[in-house]
N, CA, C and O atoms as CSV, one atom per row, in Angstrom:
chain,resi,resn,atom,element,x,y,z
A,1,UNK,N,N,17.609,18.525,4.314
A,1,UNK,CA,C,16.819,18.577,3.094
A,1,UNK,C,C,15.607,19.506,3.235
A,1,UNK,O,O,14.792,19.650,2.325
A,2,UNK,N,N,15.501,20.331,4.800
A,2,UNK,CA,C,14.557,20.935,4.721
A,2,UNK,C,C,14.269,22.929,4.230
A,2,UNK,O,O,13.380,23.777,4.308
A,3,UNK,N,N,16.028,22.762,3.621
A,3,UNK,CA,C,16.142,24.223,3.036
A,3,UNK,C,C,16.817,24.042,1.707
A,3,UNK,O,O,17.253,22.926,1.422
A,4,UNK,N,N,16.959,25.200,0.740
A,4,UNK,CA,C,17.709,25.163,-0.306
A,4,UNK,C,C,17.303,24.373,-1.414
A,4,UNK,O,O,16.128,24.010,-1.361
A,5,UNK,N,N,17.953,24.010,-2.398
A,5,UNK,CA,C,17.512,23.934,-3.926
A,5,UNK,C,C,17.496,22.142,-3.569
A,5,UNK,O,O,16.573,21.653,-4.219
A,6,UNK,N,N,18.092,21.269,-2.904
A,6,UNK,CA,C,18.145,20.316,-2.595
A,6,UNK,C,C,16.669,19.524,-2.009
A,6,UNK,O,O,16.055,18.569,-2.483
A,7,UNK,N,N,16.444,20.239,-0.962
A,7,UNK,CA,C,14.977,19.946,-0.597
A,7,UNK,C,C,13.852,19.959,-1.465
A,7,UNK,O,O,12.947,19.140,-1.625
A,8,UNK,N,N,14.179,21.436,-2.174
A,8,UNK,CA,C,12.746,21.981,-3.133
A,8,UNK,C,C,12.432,20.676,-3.846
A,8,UNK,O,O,11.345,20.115,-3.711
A,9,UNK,N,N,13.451,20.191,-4.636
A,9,UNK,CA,C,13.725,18.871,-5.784
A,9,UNK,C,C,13.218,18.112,-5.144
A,9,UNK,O,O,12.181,17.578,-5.538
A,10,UNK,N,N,13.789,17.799,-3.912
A,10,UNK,CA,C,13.204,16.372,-3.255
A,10,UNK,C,C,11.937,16.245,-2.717
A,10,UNK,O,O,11.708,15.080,-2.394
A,11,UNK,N,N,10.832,17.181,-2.455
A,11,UNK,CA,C,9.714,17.244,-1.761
A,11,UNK,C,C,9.194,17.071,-3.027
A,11,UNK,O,O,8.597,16.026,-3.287
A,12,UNK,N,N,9.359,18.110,-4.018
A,12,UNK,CA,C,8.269,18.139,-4.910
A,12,UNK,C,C,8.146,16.854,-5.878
A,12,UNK,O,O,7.105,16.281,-6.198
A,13,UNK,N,N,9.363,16.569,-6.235
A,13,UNK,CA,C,9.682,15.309,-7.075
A,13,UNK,C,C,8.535,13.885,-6.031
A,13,UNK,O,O,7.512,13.351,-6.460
A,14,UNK,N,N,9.149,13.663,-4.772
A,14,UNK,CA,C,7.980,13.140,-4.268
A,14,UNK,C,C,6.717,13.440,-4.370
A,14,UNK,O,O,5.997,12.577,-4.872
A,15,UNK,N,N,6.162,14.592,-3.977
A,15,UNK,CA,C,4.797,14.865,-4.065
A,15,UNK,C,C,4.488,14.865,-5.308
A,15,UNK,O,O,3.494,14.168,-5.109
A,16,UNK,N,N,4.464,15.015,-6.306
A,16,UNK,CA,C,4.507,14.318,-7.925
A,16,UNK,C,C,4.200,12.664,-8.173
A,16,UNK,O,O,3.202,12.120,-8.646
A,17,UNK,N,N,5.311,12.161,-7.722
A,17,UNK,CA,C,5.325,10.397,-7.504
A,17,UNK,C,C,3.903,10.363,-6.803
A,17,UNK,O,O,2.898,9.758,-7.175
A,18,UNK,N,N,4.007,10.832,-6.157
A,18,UNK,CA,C,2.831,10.095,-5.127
A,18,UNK,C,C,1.380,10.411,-6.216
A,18,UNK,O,O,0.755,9.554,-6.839
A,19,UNK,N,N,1.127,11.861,-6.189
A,19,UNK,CA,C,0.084,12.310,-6.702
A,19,UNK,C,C,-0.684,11.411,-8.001
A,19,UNK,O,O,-1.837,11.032,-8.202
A,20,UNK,N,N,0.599,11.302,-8.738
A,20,UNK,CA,C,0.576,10.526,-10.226
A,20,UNK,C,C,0.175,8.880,-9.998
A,20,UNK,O,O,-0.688,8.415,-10.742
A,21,UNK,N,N,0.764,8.057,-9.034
A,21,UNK,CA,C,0.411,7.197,-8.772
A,21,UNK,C,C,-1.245,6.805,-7.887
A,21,UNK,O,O,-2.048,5.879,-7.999
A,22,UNK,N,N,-1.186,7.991,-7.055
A,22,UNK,CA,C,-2.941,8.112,-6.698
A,22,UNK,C,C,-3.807,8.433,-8.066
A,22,UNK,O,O,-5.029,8.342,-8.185
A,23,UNK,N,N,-3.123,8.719,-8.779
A,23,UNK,CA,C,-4.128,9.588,-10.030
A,23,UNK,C,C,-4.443,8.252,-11.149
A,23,UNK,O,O,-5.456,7.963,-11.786
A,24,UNK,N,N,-2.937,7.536,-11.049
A,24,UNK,CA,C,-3.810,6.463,-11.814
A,24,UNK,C,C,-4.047,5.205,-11.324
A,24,UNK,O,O,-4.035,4.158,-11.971
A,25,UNK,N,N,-4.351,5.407,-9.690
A,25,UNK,CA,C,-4.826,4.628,-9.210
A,25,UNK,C,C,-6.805,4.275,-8.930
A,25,UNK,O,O,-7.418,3.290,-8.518
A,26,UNK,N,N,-7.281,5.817,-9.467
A,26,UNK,CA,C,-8.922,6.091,-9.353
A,26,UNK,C,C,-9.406,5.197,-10.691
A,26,UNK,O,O,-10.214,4.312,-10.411
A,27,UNK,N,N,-9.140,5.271,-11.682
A,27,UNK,CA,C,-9.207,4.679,-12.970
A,27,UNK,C,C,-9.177,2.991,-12.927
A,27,UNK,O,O,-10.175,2.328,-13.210
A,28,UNK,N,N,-8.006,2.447,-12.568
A,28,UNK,CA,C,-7.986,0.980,-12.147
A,28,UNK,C,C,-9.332,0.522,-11.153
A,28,UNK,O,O,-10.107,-0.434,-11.142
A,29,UNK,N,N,-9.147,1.755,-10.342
A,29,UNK,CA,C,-9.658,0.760,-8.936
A,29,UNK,C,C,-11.350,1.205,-9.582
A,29,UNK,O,O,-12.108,0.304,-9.224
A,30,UNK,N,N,-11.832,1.881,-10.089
A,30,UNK,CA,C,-12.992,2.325,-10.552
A,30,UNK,C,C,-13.877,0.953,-11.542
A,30,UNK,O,O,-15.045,0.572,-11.461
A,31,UNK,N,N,-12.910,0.552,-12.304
A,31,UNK,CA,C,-12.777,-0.755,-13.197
A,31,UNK,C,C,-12.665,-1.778,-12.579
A,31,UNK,O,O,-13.441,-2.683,-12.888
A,32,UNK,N,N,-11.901,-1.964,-11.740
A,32,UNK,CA,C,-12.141,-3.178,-10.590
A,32,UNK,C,C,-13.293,-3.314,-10.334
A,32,UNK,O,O,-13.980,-4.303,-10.590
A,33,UNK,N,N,-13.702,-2.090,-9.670
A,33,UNK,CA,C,-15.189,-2.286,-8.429
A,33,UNK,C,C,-16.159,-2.708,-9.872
A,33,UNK,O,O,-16.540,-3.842,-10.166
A,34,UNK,N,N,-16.343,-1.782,-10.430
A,34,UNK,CA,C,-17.324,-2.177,-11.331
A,34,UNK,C,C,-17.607,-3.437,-11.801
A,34,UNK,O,O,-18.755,-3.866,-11.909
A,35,UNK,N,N,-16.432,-4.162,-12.137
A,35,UNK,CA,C,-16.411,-5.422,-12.651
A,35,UNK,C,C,-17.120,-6.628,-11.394
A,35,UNK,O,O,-17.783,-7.663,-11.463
A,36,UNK,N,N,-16.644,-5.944,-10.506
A,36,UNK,CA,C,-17.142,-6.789,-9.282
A,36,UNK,C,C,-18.486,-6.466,-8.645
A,36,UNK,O,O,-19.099,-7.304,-7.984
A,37,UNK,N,N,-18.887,-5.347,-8.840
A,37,UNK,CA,C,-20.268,-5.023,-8.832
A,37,UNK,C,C,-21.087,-5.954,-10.013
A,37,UNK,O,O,-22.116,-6.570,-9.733
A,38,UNK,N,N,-20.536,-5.961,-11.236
A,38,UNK,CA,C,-21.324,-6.642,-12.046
A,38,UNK,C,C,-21.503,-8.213,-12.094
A,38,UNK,O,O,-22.540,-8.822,-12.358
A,39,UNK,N,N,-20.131,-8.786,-11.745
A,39,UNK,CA,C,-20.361,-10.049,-11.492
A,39,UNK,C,C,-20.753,-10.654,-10.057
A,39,UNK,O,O,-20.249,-11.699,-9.646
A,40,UNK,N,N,-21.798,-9.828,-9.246
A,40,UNK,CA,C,-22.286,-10.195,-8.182
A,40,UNK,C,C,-23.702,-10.677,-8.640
A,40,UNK,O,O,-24.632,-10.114,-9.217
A,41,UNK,N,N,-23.492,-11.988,-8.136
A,41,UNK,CA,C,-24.683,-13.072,-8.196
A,41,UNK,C,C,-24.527,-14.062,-9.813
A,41,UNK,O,O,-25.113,-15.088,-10.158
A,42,UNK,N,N,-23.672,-13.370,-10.403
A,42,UNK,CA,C,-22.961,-14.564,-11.387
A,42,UNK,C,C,-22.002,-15.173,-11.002
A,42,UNK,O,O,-20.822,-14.830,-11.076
A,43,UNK,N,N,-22.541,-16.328,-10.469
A,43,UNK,CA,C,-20.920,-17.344,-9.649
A,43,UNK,C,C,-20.144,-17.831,-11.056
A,43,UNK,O,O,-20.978,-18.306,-11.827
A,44,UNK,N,N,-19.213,-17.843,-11.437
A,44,UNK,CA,C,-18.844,-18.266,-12.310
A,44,UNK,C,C,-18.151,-19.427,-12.283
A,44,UNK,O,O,-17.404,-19.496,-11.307
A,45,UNK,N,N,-18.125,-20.538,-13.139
A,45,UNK,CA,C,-18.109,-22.042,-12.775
A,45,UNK,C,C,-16.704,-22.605,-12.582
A,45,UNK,O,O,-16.511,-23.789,-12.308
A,46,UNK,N,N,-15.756,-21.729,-12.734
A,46,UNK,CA,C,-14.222,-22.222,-12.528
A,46,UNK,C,C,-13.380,-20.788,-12.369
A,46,UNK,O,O,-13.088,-19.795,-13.035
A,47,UNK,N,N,-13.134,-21.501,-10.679
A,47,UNK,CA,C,-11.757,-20.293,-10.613
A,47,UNK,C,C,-10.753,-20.946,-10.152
A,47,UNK,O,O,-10.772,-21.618,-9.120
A,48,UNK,N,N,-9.744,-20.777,-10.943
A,48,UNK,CA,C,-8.321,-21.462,-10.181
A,48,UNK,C,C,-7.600,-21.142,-9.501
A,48,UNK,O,O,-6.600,-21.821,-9.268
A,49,UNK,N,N,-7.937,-19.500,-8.688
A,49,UNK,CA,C,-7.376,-18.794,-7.695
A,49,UNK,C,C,-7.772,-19.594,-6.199
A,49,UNK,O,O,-7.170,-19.097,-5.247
A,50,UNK,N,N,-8.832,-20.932,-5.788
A,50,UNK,CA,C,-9.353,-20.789,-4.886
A,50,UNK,C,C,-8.797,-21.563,-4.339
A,50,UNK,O,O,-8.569,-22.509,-5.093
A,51,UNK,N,N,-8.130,-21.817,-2.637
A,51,UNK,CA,C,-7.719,-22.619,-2.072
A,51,UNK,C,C,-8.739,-23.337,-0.942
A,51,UNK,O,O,-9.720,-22.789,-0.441
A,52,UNK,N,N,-8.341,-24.472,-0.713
A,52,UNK,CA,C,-9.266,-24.646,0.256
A,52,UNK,C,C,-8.804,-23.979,1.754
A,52,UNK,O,O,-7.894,-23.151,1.715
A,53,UNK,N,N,-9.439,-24.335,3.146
A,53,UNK,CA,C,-9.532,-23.529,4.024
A,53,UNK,C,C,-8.029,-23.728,4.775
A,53,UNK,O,O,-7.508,-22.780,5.362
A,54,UNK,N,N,-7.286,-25.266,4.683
A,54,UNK,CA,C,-6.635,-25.520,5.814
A,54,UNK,C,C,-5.421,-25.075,5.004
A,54,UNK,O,O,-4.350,-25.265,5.580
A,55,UNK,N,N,-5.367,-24.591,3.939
A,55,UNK,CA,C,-4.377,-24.258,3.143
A,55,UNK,C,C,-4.394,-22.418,3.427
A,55,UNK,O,O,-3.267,-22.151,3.843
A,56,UNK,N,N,-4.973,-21.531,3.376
A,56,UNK,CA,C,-5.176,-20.283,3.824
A,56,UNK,C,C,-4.450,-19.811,5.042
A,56,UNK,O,O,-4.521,-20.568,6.010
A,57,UNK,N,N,-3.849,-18.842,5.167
A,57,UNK,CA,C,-3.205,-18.194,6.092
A,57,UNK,C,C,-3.948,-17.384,6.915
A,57,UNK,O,O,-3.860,-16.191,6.626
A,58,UNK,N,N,-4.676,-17.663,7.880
A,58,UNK,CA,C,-5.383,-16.868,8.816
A,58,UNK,C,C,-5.291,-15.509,9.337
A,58,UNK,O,O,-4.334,-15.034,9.947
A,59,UNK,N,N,-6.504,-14.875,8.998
A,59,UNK,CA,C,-6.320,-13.105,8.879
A,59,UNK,C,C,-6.188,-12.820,10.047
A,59,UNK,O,O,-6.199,-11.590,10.004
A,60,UNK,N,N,-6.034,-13.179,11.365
A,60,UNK,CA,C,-5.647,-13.106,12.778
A,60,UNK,C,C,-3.849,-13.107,12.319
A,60,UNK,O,O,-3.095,-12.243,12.767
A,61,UNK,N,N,-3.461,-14.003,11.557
A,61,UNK,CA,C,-1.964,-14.113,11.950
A,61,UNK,C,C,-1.709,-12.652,10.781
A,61,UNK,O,O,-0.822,-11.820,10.969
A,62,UNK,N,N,-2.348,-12.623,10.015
A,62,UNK,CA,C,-1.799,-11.598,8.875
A,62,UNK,C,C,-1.800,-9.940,9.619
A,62,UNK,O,O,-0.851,-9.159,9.679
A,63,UNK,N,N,-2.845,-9.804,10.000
A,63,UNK,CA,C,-3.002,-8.482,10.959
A,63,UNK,C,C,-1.877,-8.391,12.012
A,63,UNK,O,O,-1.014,-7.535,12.212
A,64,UNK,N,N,-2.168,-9.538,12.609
A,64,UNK,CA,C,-0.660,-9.571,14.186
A,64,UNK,C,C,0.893,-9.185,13.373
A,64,UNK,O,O,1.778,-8.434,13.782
A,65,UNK,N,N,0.847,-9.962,12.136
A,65,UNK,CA,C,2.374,-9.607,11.334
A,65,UNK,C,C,2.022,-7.668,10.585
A,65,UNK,O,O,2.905,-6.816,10.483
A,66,UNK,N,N,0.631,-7.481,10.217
A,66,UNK,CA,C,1.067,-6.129,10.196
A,66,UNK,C,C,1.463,-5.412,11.027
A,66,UNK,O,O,2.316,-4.578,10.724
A,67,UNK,N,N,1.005,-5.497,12.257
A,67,UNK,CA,C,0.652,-4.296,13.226
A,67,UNK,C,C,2.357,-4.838,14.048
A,67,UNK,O,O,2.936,-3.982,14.717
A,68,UNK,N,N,2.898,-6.026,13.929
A,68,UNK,CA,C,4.274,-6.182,14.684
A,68,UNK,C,C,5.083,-5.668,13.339
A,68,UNK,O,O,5.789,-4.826,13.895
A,69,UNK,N,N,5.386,-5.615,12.224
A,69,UNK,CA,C,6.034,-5.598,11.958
A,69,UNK,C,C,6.046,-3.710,11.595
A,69,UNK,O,O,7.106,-3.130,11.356
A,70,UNK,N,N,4.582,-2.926,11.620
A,70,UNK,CA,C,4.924,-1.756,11.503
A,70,UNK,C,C,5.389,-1.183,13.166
A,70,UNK,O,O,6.144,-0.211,13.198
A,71,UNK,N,N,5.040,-1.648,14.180
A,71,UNK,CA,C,5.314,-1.369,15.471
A,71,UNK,C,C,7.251,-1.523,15.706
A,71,UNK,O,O,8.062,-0.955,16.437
A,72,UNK,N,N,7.321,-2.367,14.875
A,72,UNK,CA,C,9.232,-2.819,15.033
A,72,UNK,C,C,9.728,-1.771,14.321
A,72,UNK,O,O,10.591,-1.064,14.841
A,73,UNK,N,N,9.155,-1.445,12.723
A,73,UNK,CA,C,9.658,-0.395,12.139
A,73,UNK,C,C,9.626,0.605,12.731
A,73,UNK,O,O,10.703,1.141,12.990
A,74,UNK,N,N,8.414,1.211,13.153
A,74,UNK,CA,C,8.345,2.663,13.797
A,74,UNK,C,C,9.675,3.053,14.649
A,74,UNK,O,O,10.428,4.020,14.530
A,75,UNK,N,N,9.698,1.786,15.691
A,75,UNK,CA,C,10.973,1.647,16.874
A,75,UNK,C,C,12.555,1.635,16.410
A,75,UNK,O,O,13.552,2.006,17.029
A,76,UNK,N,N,12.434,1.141,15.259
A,76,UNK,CA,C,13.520,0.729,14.481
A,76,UNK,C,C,14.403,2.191,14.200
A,76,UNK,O,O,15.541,2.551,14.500
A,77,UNK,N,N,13.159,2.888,13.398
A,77,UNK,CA,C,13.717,3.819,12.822
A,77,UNK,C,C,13.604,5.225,14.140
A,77,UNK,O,O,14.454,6.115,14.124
A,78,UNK,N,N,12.679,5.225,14.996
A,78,UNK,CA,C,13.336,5.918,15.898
A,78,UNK,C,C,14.384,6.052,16.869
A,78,UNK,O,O,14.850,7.005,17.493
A,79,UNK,N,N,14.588,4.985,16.822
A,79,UNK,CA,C,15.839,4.137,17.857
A,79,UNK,C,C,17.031,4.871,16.823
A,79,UNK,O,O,17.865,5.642,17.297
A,80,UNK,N,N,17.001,4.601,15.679
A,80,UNK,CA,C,18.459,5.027,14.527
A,80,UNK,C,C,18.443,6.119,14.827
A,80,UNK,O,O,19.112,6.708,15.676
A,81,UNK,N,N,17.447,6.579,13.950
A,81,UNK,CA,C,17.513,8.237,13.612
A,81,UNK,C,C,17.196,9.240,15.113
A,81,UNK,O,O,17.579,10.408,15.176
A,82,UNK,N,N,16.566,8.663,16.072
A,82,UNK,CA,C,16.147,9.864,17.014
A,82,UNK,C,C,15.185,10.422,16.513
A,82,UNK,O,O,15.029,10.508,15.295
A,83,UNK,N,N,14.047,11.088,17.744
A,83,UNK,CA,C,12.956,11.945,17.416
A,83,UNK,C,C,13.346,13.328,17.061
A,83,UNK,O,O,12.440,14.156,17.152
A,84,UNK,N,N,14.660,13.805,16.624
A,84,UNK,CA,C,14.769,15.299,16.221
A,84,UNK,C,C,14.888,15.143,14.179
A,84,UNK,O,O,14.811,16.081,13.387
A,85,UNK,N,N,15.082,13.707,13.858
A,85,UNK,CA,C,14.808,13.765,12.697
A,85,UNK,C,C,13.834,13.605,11.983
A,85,UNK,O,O,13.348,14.425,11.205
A,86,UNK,N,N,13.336,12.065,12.302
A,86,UNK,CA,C,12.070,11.597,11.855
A,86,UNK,C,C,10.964,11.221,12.790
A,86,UNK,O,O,11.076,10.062,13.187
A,87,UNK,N,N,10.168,11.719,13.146
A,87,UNK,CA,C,8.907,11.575,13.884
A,87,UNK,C,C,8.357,10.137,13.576
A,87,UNK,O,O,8.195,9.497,12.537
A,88,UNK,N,N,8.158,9.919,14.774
A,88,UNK,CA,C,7.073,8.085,14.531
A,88,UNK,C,C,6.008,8.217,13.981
A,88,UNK,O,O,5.501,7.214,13.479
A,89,UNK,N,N,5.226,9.685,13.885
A,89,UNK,CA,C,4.129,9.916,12.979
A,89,UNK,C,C,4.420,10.030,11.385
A,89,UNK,O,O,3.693,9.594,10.492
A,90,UNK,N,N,5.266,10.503,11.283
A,90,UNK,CA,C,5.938,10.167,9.901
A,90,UNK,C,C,6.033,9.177,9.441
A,90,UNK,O,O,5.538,8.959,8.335
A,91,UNK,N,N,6.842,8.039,10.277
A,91,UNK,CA,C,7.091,6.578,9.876
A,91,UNK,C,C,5.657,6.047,9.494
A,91,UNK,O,O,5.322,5.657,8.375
A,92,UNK,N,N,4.861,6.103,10.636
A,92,UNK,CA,C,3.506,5.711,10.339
A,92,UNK,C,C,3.082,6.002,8.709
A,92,UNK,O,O,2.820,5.169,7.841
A,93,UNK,N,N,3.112,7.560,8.610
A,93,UNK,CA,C,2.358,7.672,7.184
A,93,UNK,C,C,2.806,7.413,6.273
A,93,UNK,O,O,2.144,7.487,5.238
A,94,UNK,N,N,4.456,6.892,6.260
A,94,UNK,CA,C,4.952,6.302,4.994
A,94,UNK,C,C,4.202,5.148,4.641
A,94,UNK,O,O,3.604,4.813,3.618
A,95,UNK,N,N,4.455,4.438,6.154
A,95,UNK,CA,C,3.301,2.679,5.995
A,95,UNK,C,C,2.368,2.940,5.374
A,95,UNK,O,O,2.041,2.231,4.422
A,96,UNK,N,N,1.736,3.934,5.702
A,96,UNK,CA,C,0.443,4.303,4.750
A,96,UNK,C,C,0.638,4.365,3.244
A,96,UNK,O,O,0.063,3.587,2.483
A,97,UNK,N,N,1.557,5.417,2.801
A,97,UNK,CA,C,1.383,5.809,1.646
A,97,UNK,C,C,1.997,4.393,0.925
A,97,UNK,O,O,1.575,4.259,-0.223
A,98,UNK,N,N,2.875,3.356,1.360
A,98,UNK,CA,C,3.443,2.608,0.787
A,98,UNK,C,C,2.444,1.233,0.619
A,98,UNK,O,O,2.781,0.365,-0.185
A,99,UNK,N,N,1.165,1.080,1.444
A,99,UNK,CA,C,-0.187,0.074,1.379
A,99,UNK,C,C,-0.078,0.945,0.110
A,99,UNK,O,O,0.756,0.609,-0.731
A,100,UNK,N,N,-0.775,1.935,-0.084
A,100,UNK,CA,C,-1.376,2.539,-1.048
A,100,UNK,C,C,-0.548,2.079,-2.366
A,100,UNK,O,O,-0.826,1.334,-3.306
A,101,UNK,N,N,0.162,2.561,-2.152
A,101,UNK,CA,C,1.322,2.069,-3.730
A,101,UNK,C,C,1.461,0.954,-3.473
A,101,UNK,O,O,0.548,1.330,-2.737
A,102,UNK,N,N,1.638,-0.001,-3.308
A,102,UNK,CA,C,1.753,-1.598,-3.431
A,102,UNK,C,C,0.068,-1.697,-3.763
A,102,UNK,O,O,-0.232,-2.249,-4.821
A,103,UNK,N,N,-0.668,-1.353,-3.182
A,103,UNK,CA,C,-2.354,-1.574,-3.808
A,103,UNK,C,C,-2.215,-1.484,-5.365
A,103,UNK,O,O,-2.349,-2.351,-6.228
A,104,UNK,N,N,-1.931,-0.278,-5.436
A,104,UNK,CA,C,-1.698,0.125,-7.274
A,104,UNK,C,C,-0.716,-0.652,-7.796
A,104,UNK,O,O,-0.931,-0.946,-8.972
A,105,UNK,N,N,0.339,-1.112,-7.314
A,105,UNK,CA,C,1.427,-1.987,-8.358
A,105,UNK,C,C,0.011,-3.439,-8.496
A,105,UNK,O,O,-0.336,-3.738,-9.639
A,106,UNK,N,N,-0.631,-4.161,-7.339
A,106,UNK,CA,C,-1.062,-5.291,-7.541
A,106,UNK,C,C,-2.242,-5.256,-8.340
A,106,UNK,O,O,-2.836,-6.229,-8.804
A,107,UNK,N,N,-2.545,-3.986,-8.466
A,107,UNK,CA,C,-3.914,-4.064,-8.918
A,107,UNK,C,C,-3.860,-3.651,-10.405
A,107,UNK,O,O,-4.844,-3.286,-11.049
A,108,UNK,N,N,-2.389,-3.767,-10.959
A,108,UNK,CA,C,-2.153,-2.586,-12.281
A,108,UNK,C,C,-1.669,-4.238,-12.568
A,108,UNK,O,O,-2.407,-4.686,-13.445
A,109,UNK,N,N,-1.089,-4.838,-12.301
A,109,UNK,CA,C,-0.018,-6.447,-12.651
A,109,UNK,C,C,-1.491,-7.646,-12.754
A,109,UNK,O,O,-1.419,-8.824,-13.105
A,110,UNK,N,N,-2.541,-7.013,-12.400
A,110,UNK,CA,C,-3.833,-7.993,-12.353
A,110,UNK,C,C,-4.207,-7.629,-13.546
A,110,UNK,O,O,-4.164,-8.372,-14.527
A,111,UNK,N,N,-4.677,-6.238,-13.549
A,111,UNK,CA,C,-5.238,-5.975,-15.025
A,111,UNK,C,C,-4.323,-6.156,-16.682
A,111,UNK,O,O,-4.731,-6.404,-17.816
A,112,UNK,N,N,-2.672,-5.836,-16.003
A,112,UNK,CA,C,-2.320,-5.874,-17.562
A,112,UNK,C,C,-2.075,-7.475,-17.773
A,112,UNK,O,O,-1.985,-7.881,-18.931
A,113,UNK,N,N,-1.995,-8.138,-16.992
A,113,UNK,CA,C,-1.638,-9.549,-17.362
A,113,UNK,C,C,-2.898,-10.371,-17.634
A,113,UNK,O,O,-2.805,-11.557,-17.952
C-alpha cells in the first residue's frame, strides 16, 4: 500500500479521518473545559454519577491493564506481521491516535445526550 493509486486513497482518506475528527474535537473539548472552569467552587447539590470508594476501580489496576494490554498488542502484532511490515513504533502511535478518538466519541455521546 506503499505505492500506486491504492496507497494514495488509503493514506490520504486516513489522514482526513483523523484530521476531521481532531478538528471537531477542539470545539467540544473547549466547551467542556469551560464549563468546568466555571463550575469550580459551585458544588452542586446532586450528582448521580458518584460512587462511593470501595465500589471504584483503582487507577493502579487501570494503568497496569493499559500499559499490559498495549505491551501484548505491540508483541502481538509484531510477532504476526514481523518488523519488515509494521514497526512497534507504529503500533504504539495507533494506541495513541485511537485514546484520542475514543476521547472524542465519549466526549461527543456526553454532550449530545
Amino acid at each position: 500500500m506503499t505505492t500506486g493509486a491504492r496507497g494514495w486513497i488509503l493514506w490520504i482518506s486516513l489522514a482526513i479521518m483523523t484530521s476531521d475528527s481532531l478538528v471537531a474535537l477542539v470545539p467540544i473539548a473547549w466547551e467542556y473545559g469551560s464549563k468546568l472552569v466555571a463550575d469550580t467552587g459551585h458544588e452542586s447539590g446532586h450528582d448521580s454519577e458518584v460512587e462511593t470508594d470501595d465500589r471504584l476501580v483503582p487507577s493502579r489496576w487501570v494503568l497496569w491493564g493499559i500499559t499490559g494490554s498495549m505491551a501484548v498488542g505491540i508483541l502481538l502484532i509484531w510477532f504476526i506481521f514481523g518488523n519488515e511490515s509494521i514497526k512497534p513504533w507504529a503500533t504504539l502511535l495507533s494506541f495513541g491516535l485511537g485514546v484520542l478518538l475514543s476521547i472524542l466519541g465519549y466526549v461527543a455521546c456526553r454532550f449530545l445526550s
